[in-house]
N, C-alpha and C positions, 0 to 999 in steps of 0.2 A: 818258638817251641823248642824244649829242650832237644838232647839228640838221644835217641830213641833206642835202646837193645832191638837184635833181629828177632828175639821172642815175642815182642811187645810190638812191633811192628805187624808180626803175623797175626798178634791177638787184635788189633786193630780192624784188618784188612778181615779178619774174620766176622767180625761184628758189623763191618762195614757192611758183608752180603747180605749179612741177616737185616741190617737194616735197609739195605737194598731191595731186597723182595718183599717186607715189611710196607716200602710206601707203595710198590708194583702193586700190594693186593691192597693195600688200606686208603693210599694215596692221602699224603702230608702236603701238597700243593694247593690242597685248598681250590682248584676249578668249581670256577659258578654253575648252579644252576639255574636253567631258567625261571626267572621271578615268578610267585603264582599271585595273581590279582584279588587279595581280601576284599575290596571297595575298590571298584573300576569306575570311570569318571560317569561311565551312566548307571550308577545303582542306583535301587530304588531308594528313596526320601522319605521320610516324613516332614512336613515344614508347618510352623505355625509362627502369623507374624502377632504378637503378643499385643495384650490393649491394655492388659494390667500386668500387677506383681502374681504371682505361681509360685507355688513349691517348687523347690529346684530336682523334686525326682526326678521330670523328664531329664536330666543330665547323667542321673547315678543310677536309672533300675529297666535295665530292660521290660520290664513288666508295668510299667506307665501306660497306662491308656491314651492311646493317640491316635485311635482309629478313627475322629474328627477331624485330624487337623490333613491340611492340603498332601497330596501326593504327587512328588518328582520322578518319573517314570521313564526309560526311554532315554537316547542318545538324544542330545548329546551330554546330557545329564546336569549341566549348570541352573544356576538360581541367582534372578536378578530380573535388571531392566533396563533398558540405555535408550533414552527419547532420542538419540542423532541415528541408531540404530548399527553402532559398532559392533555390540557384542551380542546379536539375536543370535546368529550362527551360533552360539558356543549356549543359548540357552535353549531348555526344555521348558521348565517353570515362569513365567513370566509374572512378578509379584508387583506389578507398579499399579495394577490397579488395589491392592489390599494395601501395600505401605502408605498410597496416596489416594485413598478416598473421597469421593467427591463428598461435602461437604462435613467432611468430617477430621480430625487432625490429622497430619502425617505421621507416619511409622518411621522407627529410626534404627529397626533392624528386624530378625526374622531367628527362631528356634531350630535347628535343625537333628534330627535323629535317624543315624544310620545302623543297621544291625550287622555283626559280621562273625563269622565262623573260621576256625582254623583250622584246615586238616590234620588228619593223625598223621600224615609224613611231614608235618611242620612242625605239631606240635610236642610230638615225643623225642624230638629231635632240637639241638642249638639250632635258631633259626631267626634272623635277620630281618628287620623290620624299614621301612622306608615310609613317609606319606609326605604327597606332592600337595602343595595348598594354591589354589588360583582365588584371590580376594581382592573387594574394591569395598570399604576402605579399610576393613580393623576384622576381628575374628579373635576368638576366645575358642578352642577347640579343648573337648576332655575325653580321655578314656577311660570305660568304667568309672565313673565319677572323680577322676585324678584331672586335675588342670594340667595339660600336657605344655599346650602354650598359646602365648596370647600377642596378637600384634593389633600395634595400634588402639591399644582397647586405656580405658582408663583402670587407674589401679581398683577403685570401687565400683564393680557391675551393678546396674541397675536393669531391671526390664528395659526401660526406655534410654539406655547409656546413648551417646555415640561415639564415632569413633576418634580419636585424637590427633587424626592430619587425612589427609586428601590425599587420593589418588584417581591419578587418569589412565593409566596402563597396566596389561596384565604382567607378571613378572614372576611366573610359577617359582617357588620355592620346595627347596627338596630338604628335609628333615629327616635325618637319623634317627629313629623313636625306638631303637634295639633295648635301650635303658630301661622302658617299662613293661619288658614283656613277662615279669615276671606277677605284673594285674593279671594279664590275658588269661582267659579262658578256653577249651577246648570248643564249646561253642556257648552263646547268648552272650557275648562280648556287644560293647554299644561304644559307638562314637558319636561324641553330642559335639554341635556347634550351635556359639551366637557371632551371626555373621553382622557386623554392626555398619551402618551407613553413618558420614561424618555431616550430616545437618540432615534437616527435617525435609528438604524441600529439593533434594540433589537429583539430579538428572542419571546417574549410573548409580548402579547397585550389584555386585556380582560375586558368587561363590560356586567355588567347586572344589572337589580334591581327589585324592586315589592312596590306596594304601597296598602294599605287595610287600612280600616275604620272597626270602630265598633260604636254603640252607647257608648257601653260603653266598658271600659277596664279592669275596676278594678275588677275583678272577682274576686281576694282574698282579696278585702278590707273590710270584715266582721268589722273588726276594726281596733283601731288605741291605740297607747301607749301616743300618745297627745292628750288632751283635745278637742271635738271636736263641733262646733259652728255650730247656723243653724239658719237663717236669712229669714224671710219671709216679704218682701215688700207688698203681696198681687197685684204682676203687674206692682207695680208702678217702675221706672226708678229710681233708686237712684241717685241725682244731685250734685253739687258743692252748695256751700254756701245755701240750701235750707234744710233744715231736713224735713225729712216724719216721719211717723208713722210706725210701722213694728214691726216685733213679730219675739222673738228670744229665743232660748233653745239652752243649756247647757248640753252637759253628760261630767260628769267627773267622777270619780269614787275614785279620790286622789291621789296623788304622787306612780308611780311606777308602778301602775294600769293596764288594759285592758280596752277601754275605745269601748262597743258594738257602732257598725254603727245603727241600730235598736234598740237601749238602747232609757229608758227613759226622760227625760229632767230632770235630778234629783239634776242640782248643779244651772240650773236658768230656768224661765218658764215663756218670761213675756212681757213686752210693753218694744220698744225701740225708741228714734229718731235716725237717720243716713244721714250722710252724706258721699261723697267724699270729702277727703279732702288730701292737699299737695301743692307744687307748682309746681317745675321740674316733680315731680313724677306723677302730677294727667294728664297730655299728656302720662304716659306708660297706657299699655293695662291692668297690673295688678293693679288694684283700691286701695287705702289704705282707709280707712274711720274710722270718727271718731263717737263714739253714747253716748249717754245718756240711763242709765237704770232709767224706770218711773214705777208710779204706774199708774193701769186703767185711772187715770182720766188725764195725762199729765202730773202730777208734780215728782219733781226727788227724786227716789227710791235711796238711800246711800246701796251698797253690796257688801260684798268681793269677788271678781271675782278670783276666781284661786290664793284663798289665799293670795291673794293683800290687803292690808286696805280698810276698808269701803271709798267708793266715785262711785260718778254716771256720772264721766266722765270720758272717756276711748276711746284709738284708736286701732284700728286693722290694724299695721304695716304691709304693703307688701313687704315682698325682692322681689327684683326682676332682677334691674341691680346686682345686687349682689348674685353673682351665690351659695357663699360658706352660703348665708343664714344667717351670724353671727353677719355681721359688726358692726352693731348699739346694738346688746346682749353683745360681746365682750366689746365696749368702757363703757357702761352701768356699767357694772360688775367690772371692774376696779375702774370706780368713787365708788361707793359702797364699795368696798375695801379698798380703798383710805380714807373715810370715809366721803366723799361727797354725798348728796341726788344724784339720780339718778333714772329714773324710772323703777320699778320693770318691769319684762318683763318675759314672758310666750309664750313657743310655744303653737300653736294650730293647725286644720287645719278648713277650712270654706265651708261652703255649702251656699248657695245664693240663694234664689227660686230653692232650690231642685239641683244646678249646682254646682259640686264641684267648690272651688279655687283656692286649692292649702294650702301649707303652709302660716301661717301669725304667728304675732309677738302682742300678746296681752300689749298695753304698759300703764302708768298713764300719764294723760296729767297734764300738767305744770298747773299747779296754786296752790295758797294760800289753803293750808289742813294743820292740826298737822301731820300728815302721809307723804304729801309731801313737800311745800315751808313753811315751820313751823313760817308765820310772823302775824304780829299781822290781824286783820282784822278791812276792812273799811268799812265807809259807808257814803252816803251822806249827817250827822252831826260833820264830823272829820273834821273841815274846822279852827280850830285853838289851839296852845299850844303843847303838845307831840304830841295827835292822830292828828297831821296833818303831823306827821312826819314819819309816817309807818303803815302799811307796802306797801310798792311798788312792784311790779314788773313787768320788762321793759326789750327790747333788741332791736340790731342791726338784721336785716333782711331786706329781699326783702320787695315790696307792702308796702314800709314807703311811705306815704301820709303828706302831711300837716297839714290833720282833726284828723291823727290820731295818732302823734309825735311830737318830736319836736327837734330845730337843732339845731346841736353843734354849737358851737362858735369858730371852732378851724379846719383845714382841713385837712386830713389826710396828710402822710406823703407823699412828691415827686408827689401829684397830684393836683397842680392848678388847681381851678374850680370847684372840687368835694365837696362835701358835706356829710355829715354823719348826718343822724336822729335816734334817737332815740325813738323807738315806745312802748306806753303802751299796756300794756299784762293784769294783773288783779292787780288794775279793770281795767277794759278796756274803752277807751274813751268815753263809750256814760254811764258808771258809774260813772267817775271821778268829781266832783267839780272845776268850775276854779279856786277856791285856790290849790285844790288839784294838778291842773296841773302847775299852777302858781312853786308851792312849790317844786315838781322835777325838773322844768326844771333849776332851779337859784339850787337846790341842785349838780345836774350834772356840772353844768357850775362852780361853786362854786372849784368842786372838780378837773375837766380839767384845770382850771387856774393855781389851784397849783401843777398842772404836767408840767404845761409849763414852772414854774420856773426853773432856773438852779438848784438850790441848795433844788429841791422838795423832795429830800430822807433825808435832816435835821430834826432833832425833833423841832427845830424852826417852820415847814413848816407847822406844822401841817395835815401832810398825815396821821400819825398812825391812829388818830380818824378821819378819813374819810375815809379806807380803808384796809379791812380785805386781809391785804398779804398774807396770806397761801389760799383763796380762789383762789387767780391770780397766785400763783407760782403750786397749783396742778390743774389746767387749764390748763395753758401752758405746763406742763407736758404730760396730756393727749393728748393735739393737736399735740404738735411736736411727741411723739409716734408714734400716727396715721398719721402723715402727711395730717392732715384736711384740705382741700384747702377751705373750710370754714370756718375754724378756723376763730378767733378775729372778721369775719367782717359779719356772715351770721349764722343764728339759735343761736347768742352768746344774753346770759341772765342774765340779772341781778337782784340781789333784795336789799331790806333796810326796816328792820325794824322801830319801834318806837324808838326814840333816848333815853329812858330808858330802854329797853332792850336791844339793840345794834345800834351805830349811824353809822357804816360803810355801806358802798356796797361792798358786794358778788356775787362774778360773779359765774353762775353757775347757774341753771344741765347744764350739757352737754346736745348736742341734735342734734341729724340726721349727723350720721356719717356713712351714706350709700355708701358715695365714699371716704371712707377712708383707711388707710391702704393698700397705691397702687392701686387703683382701679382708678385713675384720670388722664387723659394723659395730662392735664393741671396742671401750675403753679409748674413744677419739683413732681404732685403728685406719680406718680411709682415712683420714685427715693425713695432708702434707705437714702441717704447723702443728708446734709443743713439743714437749720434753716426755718421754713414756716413761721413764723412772719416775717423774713427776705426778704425770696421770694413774702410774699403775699404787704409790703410794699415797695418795691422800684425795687423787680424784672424786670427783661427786659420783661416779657411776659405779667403779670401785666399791664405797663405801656403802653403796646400795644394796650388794651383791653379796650372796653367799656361798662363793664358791671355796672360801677357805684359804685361796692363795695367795698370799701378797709380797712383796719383797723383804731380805732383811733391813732392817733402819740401816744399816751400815752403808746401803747402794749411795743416802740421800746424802748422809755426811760426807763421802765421797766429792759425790758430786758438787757440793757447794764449798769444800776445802778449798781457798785460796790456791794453794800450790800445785792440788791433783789439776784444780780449773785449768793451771796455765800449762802444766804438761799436756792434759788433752786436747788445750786448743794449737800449741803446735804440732801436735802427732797431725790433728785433721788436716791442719795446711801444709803438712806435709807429702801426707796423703793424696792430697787436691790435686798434687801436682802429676801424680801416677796412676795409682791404684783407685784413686776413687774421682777420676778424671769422670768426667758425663762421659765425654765421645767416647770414651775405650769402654765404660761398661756399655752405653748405645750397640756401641761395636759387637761386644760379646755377648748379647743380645741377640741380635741379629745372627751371629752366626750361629746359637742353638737354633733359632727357628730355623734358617735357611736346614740346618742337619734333620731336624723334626719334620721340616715340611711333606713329606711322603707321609710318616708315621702315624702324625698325627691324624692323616684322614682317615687311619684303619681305626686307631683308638677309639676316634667319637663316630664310629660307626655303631660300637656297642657299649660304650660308657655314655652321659649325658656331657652332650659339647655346649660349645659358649653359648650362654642366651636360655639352655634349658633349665626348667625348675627344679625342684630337690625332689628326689624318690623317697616317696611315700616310707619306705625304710627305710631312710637316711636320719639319723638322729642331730645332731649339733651339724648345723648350718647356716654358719656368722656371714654369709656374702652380701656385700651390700648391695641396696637394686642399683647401682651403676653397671654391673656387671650383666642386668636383665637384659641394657639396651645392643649388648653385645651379639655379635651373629657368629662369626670365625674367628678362627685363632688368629689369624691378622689382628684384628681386636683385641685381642686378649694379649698380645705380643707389645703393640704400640701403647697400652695404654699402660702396661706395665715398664714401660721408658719412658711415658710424658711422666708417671708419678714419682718414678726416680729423682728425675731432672730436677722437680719441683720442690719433692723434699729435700735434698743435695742444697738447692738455690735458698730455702730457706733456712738450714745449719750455716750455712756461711754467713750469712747474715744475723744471728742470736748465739751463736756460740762464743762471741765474747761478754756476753751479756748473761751468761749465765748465772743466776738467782742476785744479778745487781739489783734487781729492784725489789729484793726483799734480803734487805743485809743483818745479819744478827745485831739485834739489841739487849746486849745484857744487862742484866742491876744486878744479879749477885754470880758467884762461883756455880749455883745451883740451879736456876730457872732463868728464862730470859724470853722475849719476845717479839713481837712485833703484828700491828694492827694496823688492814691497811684494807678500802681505800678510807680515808677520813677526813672531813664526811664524807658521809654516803646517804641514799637515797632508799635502798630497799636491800644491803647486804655489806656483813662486816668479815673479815677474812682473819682470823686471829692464829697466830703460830707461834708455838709454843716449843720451848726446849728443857724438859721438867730432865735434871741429871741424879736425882738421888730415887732411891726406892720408895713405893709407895705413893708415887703419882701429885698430882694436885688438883684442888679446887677451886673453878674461875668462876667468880659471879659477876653476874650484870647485877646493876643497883639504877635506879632513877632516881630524879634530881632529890626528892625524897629522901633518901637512903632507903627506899623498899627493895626487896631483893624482888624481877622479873625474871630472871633466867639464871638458871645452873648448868655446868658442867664440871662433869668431874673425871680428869685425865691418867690415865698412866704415864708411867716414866716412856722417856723418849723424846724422838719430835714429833707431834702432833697438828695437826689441823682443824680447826674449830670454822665453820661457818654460819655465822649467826644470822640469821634473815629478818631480823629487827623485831621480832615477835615475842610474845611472854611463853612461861611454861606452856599454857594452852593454846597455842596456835594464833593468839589473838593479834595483830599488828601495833607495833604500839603508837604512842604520839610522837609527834616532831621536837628533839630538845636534847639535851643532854644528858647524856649514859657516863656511869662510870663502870669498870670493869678490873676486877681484883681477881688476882691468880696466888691460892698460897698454897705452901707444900706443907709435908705431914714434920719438916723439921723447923718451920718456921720462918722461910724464907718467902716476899711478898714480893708483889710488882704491882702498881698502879697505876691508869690512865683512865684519859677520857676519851670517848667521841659525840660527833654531833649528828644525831640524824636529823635528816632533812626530805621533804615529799613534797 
């Protein structure tokens, strides 16, 4: 901490009182109160063991008629049956004569409906939810018709399901269910269960549970060993695109520290603006936002936040789909390593008008600083000679607009139609000069032209002085790593200097790798195995898709250039040896957890922890069900090191291989190709390299010379996958194909294949 005037010392120690008697009367510690019992283990039941399929109201409507079916009354309130006679004690309900009917089939589980009420000092208040589950063997439990969670159950319920493994002991389970109380009701709230037995003919059967609220839970969070934030809007709603006014304090205490919950605001104390900000992310329930630190009067305060460089712009990263907390610190940390800017990042946890948050991720946002994008700076007199030559910086993302980018001249790979923009970042479009803009867009286009040439990897070509290769080869490093299913085409950032201090573009920071490293069940993201520039430009799932976003053609050329090949295959092995060693990332793994381990158990107190479903308002949620069989962040921790390891073990092994098994086959200056597997049996892979404008036309012909099949390409390189069928869908016969690709200048190519069934 700096060293302090004696004025500023007393204005400290003044504030201090005020916030002194502030938690005396408010009280910022956070003490529990005693939990109130919504559902105590002996509340009343409804229970019905099912013989057929039913509407699933009884799950969704409090107002289901069910004054027919059995009633669980009375301690000790469980439901089941145990013929050795383990588990009577713990039952009220005894169902073994309804599940196991004499002469009739056996039951293979039982409906259950709870009714439950919230008081008004829970519910007008933040308040804290807990339910304990005792079950033998599986259970599907919902709130308000929300599948909350499900164990042991198979993915498709049926009336008659069972359940998917056996058990012989009770082993209560305590779930955090804080995540959905924003279903809850003041009162006629319903908790439905189907308690499922794992065979028809099992000797135990058992269900119970309990549900309880408190205000608050944290009773031993006196403090915390992260840096802890506290955010006062004064009432107001904090919005998207709108910044407010708000006051924010800081205790830190320094690296390593005890960091008091009633400590003083001793590392910042002061005016901020804030917003929500995100895209995907600002539809989840846990907010991410971005602030400015000001002085009194509005203008911006420069200060080292958690030992970060002086700057007054700063986000507060939310994990949130991302159970193990790490993702985006993991990839961060590696570019840094790696010896690429990246933004410094800092756990913290947040308080929000007095409401904890949870964990968050103090991060630097992107722009032009000596501390972060180190380029020259602009201003609206830079409009000719060097200073109109940098510094820029620009990227490929969502919300490209026309007012506020501008388009390639080139279309991505194997997507007719689509379009790529490039949008300004800092300065940003309402900074910029039309020469200024004028001056990147013909700079970009300048340097796409000379990708499109064949022969663009020549020192003729002049790529070198347009294009810093070690920035794009430890990029693509990073991406494929992580298996970024936004890699190349989504958060990818670039900048450029003054052409006297450096005239290339560098691509780079990284940025929002929240569903990376297997967290994506699109575009092959859980897969360990593949190439994601590969997948993300010509993929089958990809081309499916109309999300708009694809890579530029330029990532592919890249990638399969001879020369870029063998610089990035030894950057990796060079890497191998340090930075992207397994045991040291294993290692730096483990030690965010081990720093998390406290945190995380306040966070999924009231976010959804490992193993729960998506909330009902959660919009885009790519998680794959590997992630369902997850329980604690232990889970979430190791299984994000075995995937590491495994993707790691398979780049070692294909990185020298890369696109050898599919090597350019040219016949003229113009077009070229290659058709492969040949034969085949039910799929022909045809690639194509169309270099003049105006695309070309490939047809399939049969031994006839009839024409079965057309396609018709744009310039680029393309991907055709032929699945051996005519125009109409029809399959065709076993025999010889011929396949003709011509362009609009008269350049041809010919071959054949043999299908075979």
């Amino acid at each position: 901490m700096s060293i302090l005037s004696m004025s500023k010392i007393m204005t400290l120690l003044t504030r201090g009182l005020i916030l002194l008697l502030f938690v005396l009367s408010m009280g910022r510690s956070l003490n529990a109160a005693d939990p109130v019992e919504l559902i105590p283990y002996d509340a009343e039941k409804r229970v019905l063991v099912p013989r057929e399929r039913m509407n699933d109201r009884w799950l969704r409507s409090i107002a289901f008629p069910d004054s027919q079916w059995l009633i669980c009354k009375g301690r000790p309130g469980g439901i089941g049956f145990s013929s050795d006679g383990r588990f009577d004690s713990l039952i009220t309900l005894n169902l073994k004569s309804h599940m196991q009917p004499d002469g009739e089939p056996d039951r293979s589980g039982c409906y259950i409906r709870i009714p439950f009420d919230i008081p008004d000092s829970l519910y007008d208040h933040p308040a804290f939810y807990d339910l304990t589950i005792n079950y033998i063997d599986g259970c599907i439990i919902y709130v308000n018709g929300f599948r909350l969670l499900a164990r042991n159950a198979p993915q498709t319920i049926a009336w008659n399901s069972v359940a998917s493994a056996t058990l012989d002991t009770l082993v209560p389970e305590l779930r955090h269910i804080t995540f959905v109380r924003q279903l809850l009701k003041r009162s006629g709230n319903l908790l439905a269960i189907h308690a499922l037995n794992d065979a028809f003919n099992r000797q135990i059967f058992f269900f119970n549970c309990r549900l309880t609220a408190s205000n608050h839970v944290f009773d031993s969070f006196q403090s915390s060993n992260l840096p802890l934030f506290f955010i006062d809007t004064g009432g107001r709603q904090v919005q998207e695109e709108l910044r407010i006014p708000a006051h924010m304090g800081v205790i830190w205490q320094g690296r390593g520290a005890v960091n008091e919950v009633d400590g003083f605001y001793n590392h910042y104390d002061g005016r901020i603006n804030i917003e929500i900000r995100g895209s995907s992310s600002a539809g989840w329930a846990k907010k991410q936002y971005g602030f400015e630190t000001q002085d009194d009067d509005g203008s911006n305060r420069n200060v080292d936040m958690l030992d970060c460089p002086q700057e007054n712009d700063w986000i507060l990263n939310a994990p949130y789909i991302d159970k193990s907390l790490m993702r985006n610190v993991l990839a961060y940390d590696l570019a840094r390593r790696m010896g690429r800017y990246a933004s410094r990042t800092r756990f913290c946890e947040l308080f929000l008008n007095q409401e904890y948050q949870g964990i968050y991720v103090l991060l630097e946002k992107i722009k032009r600083d000596i501390h972060r994008i180190d380029v020259s700076a602009m201003d609206s007199t830079d409009i000719a000679g060097d200073a109109l030559t940098g510094g820029y910086l620009f990227k490929i993302d969502k919300d490209a607009a026309p007012m506020n980018s501008f388009l390639s001249a080139y279309p991505p790979v194997n997507a007719p139609g689509r379009t790529i923009r490039y949008q300004y970042h800092d300065p940003d479009v309402e900074e910029l000069m039309p020469q200024q803009k004028t001056y990147l867009a013909d700079w970009v286009h300048e340097f796409e032209t000379v990708m499109s040439q064949e022969d663009f990897s020549s020192p003729q070509s002049g790529i070198a002085a347009k294009m810093d290769a070690n920035s794009f080869i430890d990029y693509i490093i990073l991406n494929e790593l992580a298996k970024n299913v936004d890699g190349y085409r989504l958060s990818t950032y670039f900048y450029k200097d003054r052409d006297s201090r450096d005239p290339c573009i560098h691509v780079g920071p990284i940025w929002d790798f929240n569903l990376a490293f297997g967290l994506a069940n699109y575009y092959d993201g859980e897969d360990t195995d593949g190439w994601m520039v590969e997948e993300l430009s010509f993929g089958e799932e990809i081309a499916g898709k109309n999300d708009g976003a694809r890579p530029p053609f330029w990532w592919l050329e890249l990638f399969y250039d001879d020369d870029f090949k063998r610089k990035l295959t030894q950057r990796w092995w060079n890497l191998r040896s340090n930075t992207l060693d397994v045991h040291r990332i294993d290692a730096f793994i483990s030690s965010i957890a081990d720093t998390l381990s406290e945190a995380q158990e306040r966070n999924f107190i009231i976010w959804s922890a490992p193993g729960d479903p998506k909330y009902p308002s959660d919009g885009f949620w790519p998680v794959p069900t590997i992630y369902e069989s997850f329980r604690t962040f232990d889970d979430e921790v190791e299984y994000l090191q075995r995937w590491v390891g495994e993707r790691i073990e398979w780049i070692d092994e294909h990185i020298s291989q890369i696109a050898s098994d599919v090597p350019e086959v040219m016949a003229s200056e113009d077009l070229g190709w290659l058709i492969y597997p040949n034969p085949s049996n039910n799929e022909f892979i045809i690639d194509l390299r169309i270099e003049k404008p105006g695309g070309a036309d490939c047809r399939i012909y049969n031994s006839m010379g009839q024409i079965v099949r057309t396609f018709t390409m744009p310039r680029g390189l393309q991907r055709i996958r032929w699945d051996a069928c005519d125009g109409r869908g029809k399959k065709l016969a076993n025999g010889i194909y011929f396949i003709t690709a011509r362009t609009g200048h008269g350049q041809m190519l010919n071959s054949k294949v043999l299908l075979l069934k």
